[in-house]
C-alpha positions in Angstrom: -1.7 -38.5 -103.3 1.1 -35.7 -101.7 0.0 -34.6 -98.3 -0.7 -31.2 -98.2 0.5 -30.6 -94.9 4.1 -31.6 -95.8 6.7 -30.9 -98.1 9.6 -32.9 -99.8 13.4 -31.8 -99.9 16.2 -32.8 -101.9 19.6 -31.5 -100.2 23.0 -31.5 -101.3 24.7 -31.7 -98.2 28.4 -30.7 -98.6 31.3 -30.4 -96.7 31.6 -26.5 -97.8 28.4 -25.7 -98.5 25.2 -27.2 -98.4 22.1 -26.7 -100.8 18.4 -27.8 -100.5 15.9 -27.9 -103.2 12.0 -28.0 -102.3 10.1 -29.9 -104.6 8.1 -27.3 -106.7 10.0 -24.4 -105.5 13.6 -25.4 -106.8 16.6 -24.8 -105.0 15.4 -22.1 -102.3 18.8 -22.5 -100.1 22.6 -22.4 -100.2 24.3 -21.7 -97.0 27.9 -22.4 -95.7 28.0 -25.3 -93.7 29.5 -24.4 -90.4 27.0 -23.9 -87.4 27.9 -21.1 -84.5 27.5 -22.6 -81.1 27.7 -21.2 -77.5 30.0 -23.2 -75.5 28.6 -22.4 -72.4 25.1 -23.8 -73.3 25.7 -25.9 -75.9 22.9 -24.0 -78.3 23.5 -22.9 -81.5 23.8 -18.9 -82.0 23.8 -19.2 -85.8 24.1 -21.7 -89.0 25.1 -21.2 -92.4 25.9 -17.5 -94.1 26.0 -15.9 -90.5 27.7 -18.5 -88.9 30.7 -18.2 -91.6 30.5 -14.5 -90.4 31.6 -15.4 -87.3 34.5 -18.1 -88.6 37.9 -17.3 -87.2 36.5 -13.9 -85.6 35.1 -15.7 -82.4 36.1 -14.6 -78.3 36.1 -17.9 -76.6 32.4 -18.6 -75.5 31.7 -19.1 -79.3 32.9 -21.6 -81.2 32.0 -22.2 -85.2 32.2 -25.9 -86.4 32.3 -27.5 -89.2 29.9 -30.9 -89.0 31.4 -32.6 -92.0 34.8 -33.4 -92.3 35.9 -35.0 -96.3 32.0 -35.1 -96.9 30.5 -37.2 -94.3 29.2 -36.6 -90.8 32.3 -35.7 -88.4 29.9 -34.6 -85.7 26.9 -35.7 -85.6 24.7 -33.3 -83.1 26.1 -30.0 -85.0 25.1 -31.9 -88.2 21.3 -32.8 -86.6 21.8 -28.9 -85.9 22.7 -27.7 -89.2 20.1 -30.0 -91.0 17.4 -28.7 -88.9 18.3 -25.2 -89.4 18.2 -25.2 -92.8 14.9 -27.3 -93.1 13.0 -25.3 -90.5 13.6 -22.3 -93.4 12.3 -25.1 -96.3 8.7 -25.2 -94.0 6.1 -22.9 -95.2 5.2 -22.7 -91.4 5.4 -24.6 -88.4 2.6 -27.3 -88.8 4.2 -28.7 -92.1 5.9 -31.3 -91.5 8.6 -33.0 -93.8 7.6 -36.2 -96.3 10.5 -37.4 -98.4 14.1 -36.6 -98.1 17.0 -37.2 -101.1 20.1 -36.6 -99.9 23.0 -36.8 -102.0 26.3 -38.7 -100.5 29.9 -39.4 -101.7 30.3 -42.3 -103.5 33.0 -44.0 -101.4 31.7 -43.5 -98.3 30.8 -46.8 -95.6 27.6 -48.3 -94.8 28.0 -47.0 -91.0 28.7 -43.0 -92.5 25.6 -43.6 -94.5 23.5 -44.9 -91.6 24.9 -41.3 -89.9 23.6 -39.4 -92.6 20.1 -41.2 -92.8 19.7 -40.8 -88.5 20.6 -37.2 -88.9 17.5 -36.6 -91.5 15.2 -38.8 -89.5 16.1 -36.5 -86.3 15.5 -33.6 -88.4 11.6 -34.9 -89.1 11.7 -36.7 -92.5 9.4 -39.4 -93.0 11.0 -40.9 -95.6 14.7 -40.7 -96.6 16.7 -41.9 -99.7 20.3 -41.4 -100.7 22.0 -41.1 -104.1 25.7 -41.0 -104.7 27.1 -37.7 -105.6 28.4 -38.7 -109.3 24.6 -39.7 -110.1 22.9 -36.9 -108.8 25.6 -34.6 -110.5 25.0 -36.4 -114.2 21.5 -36.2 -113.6 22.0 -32.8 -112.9 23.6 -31.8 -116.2 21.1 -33.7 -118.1 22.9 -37.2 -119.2 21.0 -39.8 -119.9 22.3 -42.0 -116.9 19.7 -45.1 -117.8 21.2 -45.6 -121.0 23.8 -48.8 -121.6 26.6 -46.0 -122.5 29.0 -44.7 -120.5 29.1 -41.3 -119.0 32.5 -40.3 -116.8 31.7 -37.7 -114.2 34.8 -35.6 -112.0 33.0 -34.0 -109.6 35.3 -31.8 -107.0 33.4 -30.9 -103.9 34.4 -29.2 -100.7 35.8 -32.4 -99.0 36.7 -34.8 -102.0 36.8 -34.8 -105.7 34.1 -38.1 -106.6 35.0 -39.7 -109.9 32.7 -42.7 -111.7 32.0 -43.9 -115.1 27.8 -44.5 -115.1 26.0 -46.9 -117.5 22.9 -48.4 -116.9 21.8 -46.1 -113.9 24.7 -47.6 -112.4 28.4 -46.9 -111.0 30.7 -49.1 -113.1 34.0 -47.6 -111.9 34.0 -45.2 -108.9 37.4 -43.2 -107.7 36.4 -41.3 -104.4 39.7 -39.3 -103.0 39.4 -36.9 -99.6 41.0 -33.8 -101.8 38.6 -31.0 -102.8 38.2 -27.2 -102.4 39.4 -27.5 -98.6 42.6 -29.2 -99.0 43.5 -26.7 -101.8 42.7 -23.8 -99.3 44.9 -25.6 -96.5 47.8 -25.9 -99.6 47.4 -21.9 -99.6 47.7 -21.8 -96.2 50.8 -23.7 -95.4 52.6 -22.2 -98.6 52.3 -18.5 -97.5 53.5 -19.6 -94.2 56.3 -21.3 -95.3 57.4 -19.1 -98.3 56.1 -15.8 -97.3 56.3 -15.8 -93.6 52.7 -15.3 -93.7 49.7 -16.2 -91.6 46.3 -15.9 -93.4 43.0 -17.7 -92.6 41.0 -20.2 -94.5 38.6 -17.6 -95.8 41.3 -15.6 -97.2 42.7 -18.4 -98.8 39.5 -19.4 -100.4 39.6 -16.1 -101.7 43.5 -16.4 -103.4 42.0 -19.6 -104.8 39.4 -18.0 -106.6 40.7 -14.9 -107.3 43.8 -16.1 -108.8 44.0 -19.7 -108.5 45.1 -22.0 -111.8 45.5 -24.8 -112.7 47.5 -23.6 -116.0 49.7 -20.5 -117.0 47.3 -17.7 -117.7 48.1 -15.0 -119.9 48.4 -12.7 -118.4 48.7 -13.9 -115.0 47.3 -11.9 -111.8 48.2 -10.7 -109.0 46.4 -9.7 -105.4 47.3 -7.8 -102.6 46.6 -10.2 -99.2 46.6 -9.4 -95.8 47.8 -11.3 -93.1 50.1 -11.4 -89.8 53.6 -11.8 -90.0 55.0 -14.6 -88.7 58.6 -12.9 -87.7 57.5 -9.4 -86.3 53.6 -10.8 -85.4 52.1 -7.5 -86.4 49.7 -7.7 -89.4 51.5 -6.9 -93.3 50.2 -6.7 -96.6 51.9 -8.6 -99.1 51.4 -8.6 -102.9 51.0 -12.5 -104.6 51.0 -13.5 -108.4 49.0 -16.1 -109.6 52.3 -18.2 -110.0 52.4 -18.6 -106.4 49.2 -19.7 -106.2 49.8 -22.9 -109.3 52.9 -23.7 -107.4 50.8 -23.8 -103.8 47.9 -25.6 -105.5 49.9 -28.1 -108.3 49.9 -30.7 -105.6 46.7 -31.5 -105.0 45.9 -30.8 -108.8 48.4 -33.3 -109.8 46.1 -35.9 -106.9 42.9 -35.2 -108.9 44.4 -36.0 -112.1 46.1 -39.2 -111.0 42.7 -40.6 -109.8 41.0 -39.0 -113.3 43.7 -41.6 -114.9 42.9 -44.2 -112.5 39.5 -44.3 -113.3 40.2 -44.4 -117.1 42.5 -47.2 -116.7 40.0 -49.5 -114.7 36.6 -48.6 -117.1 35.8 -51.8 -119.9 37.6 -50.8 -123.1 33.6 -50.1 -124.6 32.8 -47.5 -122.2 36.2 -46.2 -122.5 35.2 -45.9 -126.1 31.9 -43.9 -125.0 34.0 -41.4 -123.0 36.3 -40.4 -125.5 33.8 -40.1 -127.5 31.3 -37.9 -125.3 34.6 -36.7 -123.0 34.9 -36.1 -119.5 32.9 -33.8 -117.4 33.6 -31.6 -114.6 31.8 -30.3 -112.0 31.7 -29.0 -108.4 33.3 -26.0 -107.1 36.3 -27.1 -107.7 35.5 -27.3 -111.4 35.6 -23.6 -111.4 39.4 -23.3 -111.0 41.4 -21.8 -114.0 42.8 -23.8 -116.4 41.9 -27.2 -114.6 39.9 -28.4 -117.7 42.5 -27.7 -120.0 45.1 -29.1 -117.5 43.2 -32.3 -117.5 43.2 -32.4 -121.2 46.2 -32.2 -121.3 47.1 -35.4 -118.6 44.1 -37.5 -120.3 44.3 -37.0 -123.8 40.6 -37.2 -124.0 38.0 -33.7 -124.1 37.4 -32.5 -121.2 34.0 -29.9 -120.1 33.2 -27.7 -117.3 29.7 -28.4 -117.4 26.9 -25.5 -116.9 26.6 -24.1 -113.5 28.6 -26.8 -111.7 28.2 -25.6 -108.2 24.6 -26.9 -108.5 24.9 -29.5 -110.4 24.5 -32.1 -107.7 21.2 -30.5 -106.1 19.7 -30.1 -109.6 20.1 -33.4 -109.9 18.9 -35.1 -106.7 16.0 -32.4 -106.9 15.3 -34.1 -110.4 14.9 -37.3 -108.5 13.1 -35.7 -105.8 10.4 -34.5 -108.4 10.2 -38.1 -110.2 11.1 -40.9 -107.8 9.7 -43.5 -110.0 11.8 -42.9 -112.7 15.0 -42.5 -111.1 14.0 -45.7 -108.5 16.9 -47.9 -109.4 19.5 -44.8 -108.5 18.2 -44.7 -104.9 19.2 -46.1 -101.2 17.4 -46.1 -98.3 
């Protein structure tokens, strides 16, 4: 029997954002992560939403941080911070304590960044803790059939690194984990405006180009935005005007990684599940699987069909909350 003075939490814990799913409630949470600390007493002034307020607006007794660097743990008290901040709002009230925990990790990651991941729930008062690799959790979350003996591939671009992995069996058979997601894309923005514009913008602007008017393809017809930044000859702030063909050329790098691990992946799965993908074709999701174009782009470099799967940004919390609500079933998916 549940104990009714606790509650069980599924999170997807992200290196851009992170999401937590209450078991019976759904996904009640989805908050930046970055945490707002005071440098003078090392306490934290805000997490989440209001923390990414702060982000690049701080005087110098506040810093904001970002706990996880590529999608595991970079620093592991702002982390046990962050964590704790977002359960204390999954708590009905303060007696309840916390039973089971799911949280969702990349694929690729070592035994010693998992270990960080499980201490950092245990600190934050779980009782019990399991982890399941992203590419599971996201298949699971778009409703495949990930028990079955037929392959599945998954291309799931998070904030920190794009997790690719053909699943059979409840099982990764092949697994391509690269560090390239939604934040090396903004740093490509970044360093292209300085470097052909003369312009200085921050990370939140750039995550803005990206979605604006980022693609991954020619669009028709293509878009342009009007950015503010400072000038890096005069140093006084300017406005400048951008097309979405700045924005390809900026981003076609770290496109171009994606799809050479997609292909990777291909050319390493067993010639029957390769059968089984082109077959059921290739799906995407992820923030990063909102970018223009990229499923047609990926098409294109694969030969093989290629979906952006419902909702993708919550694909991977859907999932683990799944496994959260039915731990039985989905037993053989799970680490502790």
């Amino acid at each position: 029997m549940r104990n009714p003075f606790s509650v069980d939490v599924a999170i997807d814990l992200g290196t851009a954002n992170t999401l937590v799913h209450v078991r019976d409630q759904g996904i009640i949470m989805n908050e930046p992560s970055i945490v707002a600390r005071d440098r003078r007493t090392g306490k934290s002034v805000a997490i989440g939403q209001k923390a990414l307020m702060m982000h690049e607006r701080t005087h110098k007794d506040i810093e904001t941080i970002r706990p996880l660097n590529d999608g595991v743990i970079a620093d592991f008290s702002v982390a046990d911070e962050l964590i704790k901040g977002l359960v204390r709002g999954a708590r009905p009230n303060w007696f309840t304590g916390i039973g089971r925990m799911v949280i969702c990790v990349p694929s690729g990651i070592t035994e010693v960044e998992r270990r960080a991941v499980i201490d950092a729930a245990r600190s934050a008062g779980a009782k019990d803790v399991k982890l399941i690799d992203e590419p599971m959790a996201a298949a699971i979350g778009i409703g495949l059939r990930v028990d079955e003996p037929v392959g599945n591939m998954i291309v799931d671009i998070g904030g920190g690194t794009t997790e690719i992995a053909v699943i059979a069996l409840n099982g990764i058979v092949i697994d391509e984990s690269i560090r390239v997601g939604g934040n090396e894309l903004d740093e490509a923005v970044v360093q292209y405006f300085k470097k052909h514009h003369n312009l200085l913008i921050g990370s939140r602007t750039a995550e803005r180009i990206k979605c604006e008017i980022g693609s991954a393809q020619k669009l028709d017809p293509e878009l342009e935005l009007s950015v503010k930044g400072r000038d890096l000859v005069t140093g006084v702030p300017k406005t400048r005007v951008v097309t979405s063909e700045d924005v390809r050329e900026a981003l076609r790098q770290g496109v171009n990684q994606i799809a050479a691990a997609v292909v990777r992946a291909l050319e390493g799965t067993p010639p029957e599940l390769g059968g089984d993908v082109l077959d059921r074709g290739i799906m995407l999701t992820g923030g990063g699987a909102l970018l223009k174009g990229l499923d047609e782009y990926l098409r294109e470099r694969t030969e093989l069909p290629v979906f952006v799967a419902d909702d993708p940004l919550t694909a991977v919390v859907r999932g683990t909350g799944r496994v959260l609500e039915d731990p039985e079933a989905y037993a053989a998916v799970l680490t502790s």
